[in-house]
C-alpha positions in Angstrom: -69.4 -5.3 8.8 -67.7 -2.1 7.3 -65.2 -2.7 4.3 -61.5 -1.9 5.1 -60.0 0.6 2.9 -57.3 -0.7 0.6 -53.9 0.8 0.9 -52.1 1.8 -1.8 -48.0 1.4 -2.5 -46.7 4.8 -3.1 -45.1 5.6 -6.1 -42.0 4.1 -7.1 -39.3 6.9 -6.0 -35.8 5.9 -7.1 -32.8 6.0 -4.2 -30.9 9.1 -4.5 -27.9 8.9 -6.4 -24.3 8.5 -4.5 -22.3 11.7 -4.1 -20.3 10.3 -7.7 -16.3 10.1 -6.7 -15.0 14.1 -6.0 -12.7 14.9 -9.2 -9.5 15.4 -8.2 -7.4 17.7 -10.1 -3.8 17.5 -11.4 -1.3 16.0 -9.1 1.1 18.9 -8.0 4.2 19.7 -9.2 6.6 18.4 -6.7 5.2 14.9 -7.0 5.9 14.4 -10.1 9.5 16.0 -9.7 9.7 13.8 -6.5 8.7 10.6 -8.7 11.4 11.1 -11.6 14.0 11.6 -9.0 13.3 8.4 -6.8 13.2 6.6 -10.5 16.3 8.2 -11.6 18.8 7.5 -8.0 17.5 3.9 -9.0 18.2 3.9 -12.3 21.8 5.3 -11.1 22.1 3.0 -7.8 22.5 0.3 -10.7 24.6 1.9 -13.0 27.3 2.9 -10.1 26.7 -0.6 -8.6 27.8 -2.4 -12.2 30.7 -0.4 -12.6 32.4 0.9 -9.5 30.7 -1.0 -7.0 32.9 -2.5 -5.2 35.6 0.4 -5.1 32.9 2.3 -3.2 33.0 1.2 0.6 29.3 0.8 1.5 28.1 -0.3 -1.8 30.9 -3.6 -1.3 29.3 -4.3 1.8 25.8 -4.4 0.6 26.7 -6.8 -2.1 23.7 -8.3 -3.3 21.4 -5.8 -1.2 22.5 -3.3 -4.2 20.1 -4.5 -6.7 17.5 -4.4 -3.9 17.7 -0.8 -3.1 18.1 0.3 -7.0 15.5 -2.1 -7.7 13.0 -1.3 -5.0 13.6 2.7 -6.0 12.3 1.7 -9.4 9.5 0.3 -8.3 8.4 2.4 -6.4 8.8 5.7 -8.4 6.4 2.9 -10.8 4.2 2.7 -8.2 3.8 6.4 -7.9 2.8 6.5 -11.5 -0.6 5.4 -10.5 -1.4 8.0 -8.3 0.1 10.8 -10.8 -3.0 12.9 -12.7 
């Protein structure tokens, strides 16, 4: 009976690589303008809430809601600081 021929692994070829992350470049202008402003009306939201709060109409009826709004705007111009480049 004839011998079968042994196959043979192929060489060892390593996976191609993964397209690595696409650089992104700077963040544009107008972000960063748009994140200092959000973090600045926050900022003031506060400021005007502490001392004239309740002479202004809407801010009396928000009451505790204030620190909320001023609050949340903080955060989230924070939150916009990961995304900046």
């Amino acid at each position: 009976m004839p011998k079968s021929k042994v196959r043979r692994k192929p060489a060892y070829t390593p996976p191609p690589q993964a397209a690595a992350a696409k650089a992104s470049g700077p963040s544009h202008p107008a972000y960063v303008v748009i994140m200092l402003a959000i973090g600045i009306v926050g900022l003031a939201w506060l400021v005007v809430n502490y001392l004239a709060g309740e002479s202004i109409p809407f801010m009396a009826e928000l009451g505790g809601y204030n620190f909320l709004v001023g609050f949340g705007l903080v955060v989230v111009a924070l939150l916009m600081t990961m995304k900046w480049r």
